[in-house]
N, C-alpha and C positions, 0 to 999 in steps of 0.2 A: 314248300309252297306257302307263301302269303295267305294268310286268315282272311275273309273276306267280310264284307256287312254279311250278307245271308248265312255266314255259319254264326257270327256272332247274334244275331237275330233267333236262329235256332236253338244256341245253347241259353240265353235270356226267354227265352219263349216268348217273342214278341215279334210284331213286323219290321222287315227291312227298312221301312220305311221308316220306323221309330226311333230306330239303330245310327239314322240319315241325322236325324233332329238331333241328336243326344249330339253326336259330332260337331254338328256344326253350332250347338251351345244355344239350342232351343230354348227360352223357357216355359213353355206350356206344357213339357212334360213333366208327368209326375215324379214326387222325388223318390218314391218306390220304385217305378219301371227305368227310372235314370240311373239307379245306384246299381239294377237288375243290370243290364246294359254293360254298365264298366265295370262289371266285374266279370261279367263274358267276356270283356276285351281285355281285360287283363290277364286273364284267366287262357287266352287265346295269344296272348302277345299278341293284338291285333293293332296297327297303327292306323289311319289316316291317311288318303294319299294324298299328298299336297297337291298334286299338279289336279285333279279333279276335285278338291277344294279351293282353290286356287277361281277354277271358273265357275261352279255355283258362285264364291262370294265376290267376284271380280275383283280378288287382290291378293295378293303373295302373303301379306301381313309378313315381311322383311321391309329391311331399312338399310337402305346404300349409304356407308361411312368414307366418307375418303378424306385422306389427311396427307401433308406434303410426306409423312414418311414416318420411321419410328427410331430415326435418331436420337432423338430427344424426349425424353421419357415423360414428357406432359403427354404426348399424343398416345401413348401407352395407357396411362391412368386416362388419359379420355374415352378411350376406346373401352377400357373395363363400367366406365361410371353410363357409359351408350348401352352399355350391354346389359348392366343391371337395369336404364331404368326402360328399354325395351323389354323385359321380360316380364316387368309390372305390369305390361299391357299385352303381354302373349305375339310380341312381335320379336323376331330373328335379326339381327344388324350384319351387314355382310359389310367386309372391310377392303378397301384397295387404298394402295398408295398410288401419287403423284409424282414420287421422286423430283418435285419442287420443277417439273414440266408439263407447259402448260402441254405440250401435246399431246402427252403421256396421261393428264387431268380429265381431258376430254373423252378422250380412251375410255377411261373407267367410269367415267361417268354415263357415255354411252351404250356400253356395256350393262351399266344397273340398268337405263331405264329399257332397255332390249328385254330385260331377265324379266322385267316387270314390279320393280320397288314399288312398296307405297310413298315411297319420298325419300330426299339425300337431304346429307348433313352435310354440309361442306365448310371446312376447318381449313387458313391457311391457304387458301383459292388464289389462285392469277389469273381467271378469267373476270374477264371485263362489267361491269355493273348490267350493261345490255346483252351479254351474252348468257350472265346467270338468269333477268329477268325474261328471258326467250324461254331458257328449259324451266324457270318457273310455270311456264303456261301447257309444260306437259305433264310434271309432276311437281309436286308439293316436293317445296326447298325451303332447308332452314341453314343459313347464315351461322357459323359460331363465332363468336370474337369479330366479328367486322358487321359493319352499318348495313342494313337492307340495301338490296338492290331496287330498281323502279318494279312497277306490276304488282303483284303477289307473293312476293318471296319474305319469308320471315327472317328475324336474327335473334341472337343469342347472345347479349356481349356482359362483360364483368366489367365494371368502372374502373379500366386501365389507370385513367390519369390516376384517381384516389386512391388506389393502390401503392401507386410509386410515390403518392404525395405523404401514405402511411412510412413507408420504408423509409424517405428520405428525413423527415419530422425524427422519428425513432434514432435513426445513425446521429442525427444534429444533439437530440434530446440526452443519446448517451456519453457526449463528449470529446467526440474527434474535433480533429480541429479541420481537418480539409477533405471535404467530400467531393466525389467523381460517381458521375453517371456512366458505366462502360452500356454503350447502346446497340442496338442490332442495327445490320447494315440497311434496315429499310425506315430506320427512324426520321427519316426525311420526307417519306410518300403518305401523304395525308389517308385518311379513314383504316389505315395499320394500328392494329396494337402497339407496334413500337414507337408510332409516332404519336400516343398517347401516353403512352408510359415517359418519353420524354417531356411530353408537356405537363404531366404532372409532375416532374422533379423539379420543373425549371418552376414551376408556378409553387412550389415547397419554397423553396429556396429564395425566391424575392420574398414571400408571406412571410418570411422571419429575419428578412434584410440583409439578406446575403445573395443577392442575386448578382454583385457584379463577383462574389467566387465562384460560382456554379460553371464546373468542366462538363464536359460531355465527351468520349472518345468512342468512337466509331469501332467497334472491334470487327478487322475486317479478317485477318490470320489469325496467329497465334496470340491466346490471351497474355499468354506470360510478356508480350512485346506490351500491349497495352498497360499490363501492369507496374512494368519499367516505366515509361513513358507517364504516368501520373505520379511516380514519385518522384523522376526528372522536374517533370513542371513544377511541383510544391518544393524541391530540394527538401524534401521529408519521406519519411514512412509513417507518418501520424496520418493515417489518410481512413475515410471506409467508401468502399467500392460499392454503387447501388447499381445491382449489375439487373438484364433486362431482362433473364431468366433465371432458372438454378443450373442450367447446365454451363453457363458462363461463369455463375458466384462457384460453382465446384470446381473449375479450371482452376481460378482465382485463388479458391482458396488453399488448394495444394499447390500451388507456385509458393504461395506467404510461406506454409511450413515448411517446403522445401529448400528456405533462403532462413531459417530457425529462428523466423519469426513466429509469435503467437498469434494464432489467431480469437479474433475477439481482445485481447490483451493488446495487442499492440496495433494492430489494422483489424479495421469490421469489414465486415462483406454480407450485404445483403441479396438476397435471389428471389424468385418470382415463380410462381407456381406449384410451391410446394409439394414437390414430388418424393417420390423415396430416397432421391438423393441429399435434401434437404435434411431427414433425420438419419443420415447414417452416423453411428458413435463417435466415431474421431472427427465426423466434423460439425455438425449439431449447427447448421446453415438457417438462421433468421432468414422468413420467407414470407410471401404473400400467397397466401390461401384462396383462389379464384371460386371457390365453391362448387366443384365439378360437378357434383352429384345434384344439385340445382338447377346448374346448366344444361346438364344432361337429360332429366325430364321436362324440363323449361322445351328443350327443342324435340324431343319424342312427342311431347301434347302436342304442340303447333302443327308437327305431322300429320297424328291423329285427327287435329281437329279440320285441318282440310281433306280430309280421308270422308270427313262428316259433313262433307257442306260447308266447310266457312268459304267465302269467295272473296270477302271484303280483302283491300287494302294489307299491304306489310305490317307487319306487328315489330315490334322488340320491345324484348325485356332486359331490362338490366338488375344483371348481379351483383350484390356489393361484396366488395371482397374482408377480408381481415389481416390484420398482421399475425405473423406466429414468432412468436422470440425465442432464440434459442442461443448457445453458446457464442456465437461468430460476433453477436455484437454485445456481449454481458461484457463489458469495459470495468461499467462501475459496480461488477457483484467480484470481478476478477483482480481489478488492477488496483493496489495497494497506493 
């Protein structure tokens, strides 16, 4: 049977009552009778019930994650870097995928605020700028990587364009002679990360007066076809690929070695979000560092702070990203 307040009240020798404060993170208790307390409850394996904490403090103190999925192992490390900086603040992140539908989106999303979140994080969204600024008006929403919606919905974004304006400067600065932007299929719909990342390559690329070379290819199938396909166009393999993630620069880059190509030596490949596939040994993937862990409390506060009363106006903040070098584009540490 479950330990209860009154047995740990009893073995502390204090009232239930006291036992109510210490839980729910009093601080007018003494830090004698509070240390008295959790050591009864520890001493009891005594927990908490959330569902009756829950309604004294009229809040779950959870946080609904939804992301289009975890194919792509940025939403992976975003989901880890939610989790640490929810716990800095004694909050629970519960996670649902989208599988990249929006009907399915909705789902989970009505789902969280049913369960009673203190707020979602929404990464990756298909719903509509008026449809997010609706559920803003029931719960605190923060935006990641995409522009606020109308109302009160916050965001969270990393300066896409300068990111890719990093990468693309870096592949030019090391040597290749023909660079290609491989882009995601939605680098065409405005307020998208991908259509930011494109616009900073393209804005690289004239800023050093090469904008009438600047490719861009649509990777809509298989990468290894786009990779063909811009050595077609240049009639070369001197090429570096600034590709729009690292799960695309990893396709890339095992197609290069697979054709005994070098990589970094003879074609670059740059990727974007530096995930764990960026440093794995054999391929040592030049990446863009989004700052996850920044992000990630960046949008837990914004949470919090409409948890606390803030009511004004959408917020965003922007993160600035970094480049990271690694083997894929050392041209001129490798090639002779």
């Amino acid at each position: 049977m479950q330990p209860t307040q009154q047995d740990v009240a009893d073995l502390a020798g204090v009232s239930r009552q006291l036992v109510s404060l210490v839980v729910h993170g009093d601080k007018h208790v003494s830090p004698t009778k509070r240390r008295a307390v959790q050591e009864a409850m520890a001493s009891l394996g005594y927990r908490p019930n959330a569902a009756a904490r829950a309604l004294v403090e009229r809040r779950t103190r959870t946080i609904g994650l939804v992301t289009p999925g975890f194919s792509n192992p940025f939403f992976g490390d975003l989901a880890d870097a939610i989790r640490v900086a929810a716990s800095e603040r004694n909050l629970t992140p519960l996670i649902g995928s989208s599988a990249s539908v929006l009907e399915v989106e909705r789902s989970v999303i009505d789902r969280f605020i049913e369960m009673g979140v203190d707020g979602l994080i929404l990464t990756g969204s298909l719903l509509s700028p008026e449809t997010i600024a609706k559920i803003g008006e029931q719960v605190p929403v923060c935006m990641l990587n995409r522009p606020p919606a109308k109302g009160v919905v916050d965001a969270v974004l990393c300066d896409d364009a300068r990111g890719q304006q990093l990468a693309t400067e870096h592949a030019v600065e090391a040597g290749y002679k023909h660079i290609v932007f491989l882009e995601d299929e939605d680098a065409d719909i405005p307020q998208t990360s991908a259509h930011r990342r494109q616009t900073g390559f393209l804005a690289a690329m004239e800023a050093m007066g090469r904008a009438d070379e600047a490719v861009t290819i649509t990777v809509t199938g298989r990468v290894s076809e786009a990779v063909l396909q811009a050595f077609d166009i240049f009639n070369s393999t001197d090429v570096a690929f600034i590709c729009h993630n690292d799960q695309i620069a990893f396709e890339v880059a095992v197609e290069i070695m697979s054709r005994g190509m070098s990589l970094g030596v003879d074609v670059g490949v740059t990727g974007y979000d530096n995930t764990a596939l960026a440093s794995f040994y054999s391929l040592e993937l030049t990446s863009i560092d989004q700052g996850l862990a920044r992000m990630a409390r960046g949008a837990v506060a914004m949470i919090e702070s409409r948890q606390h009363g803030h009511h004004e106006a959408g917020r965003t903040q922007m993160i600035d990203p970094t480049l990271v070098t690694r083997r894929s584009t050392r041209r001129r540490v490798w090639k002779k």
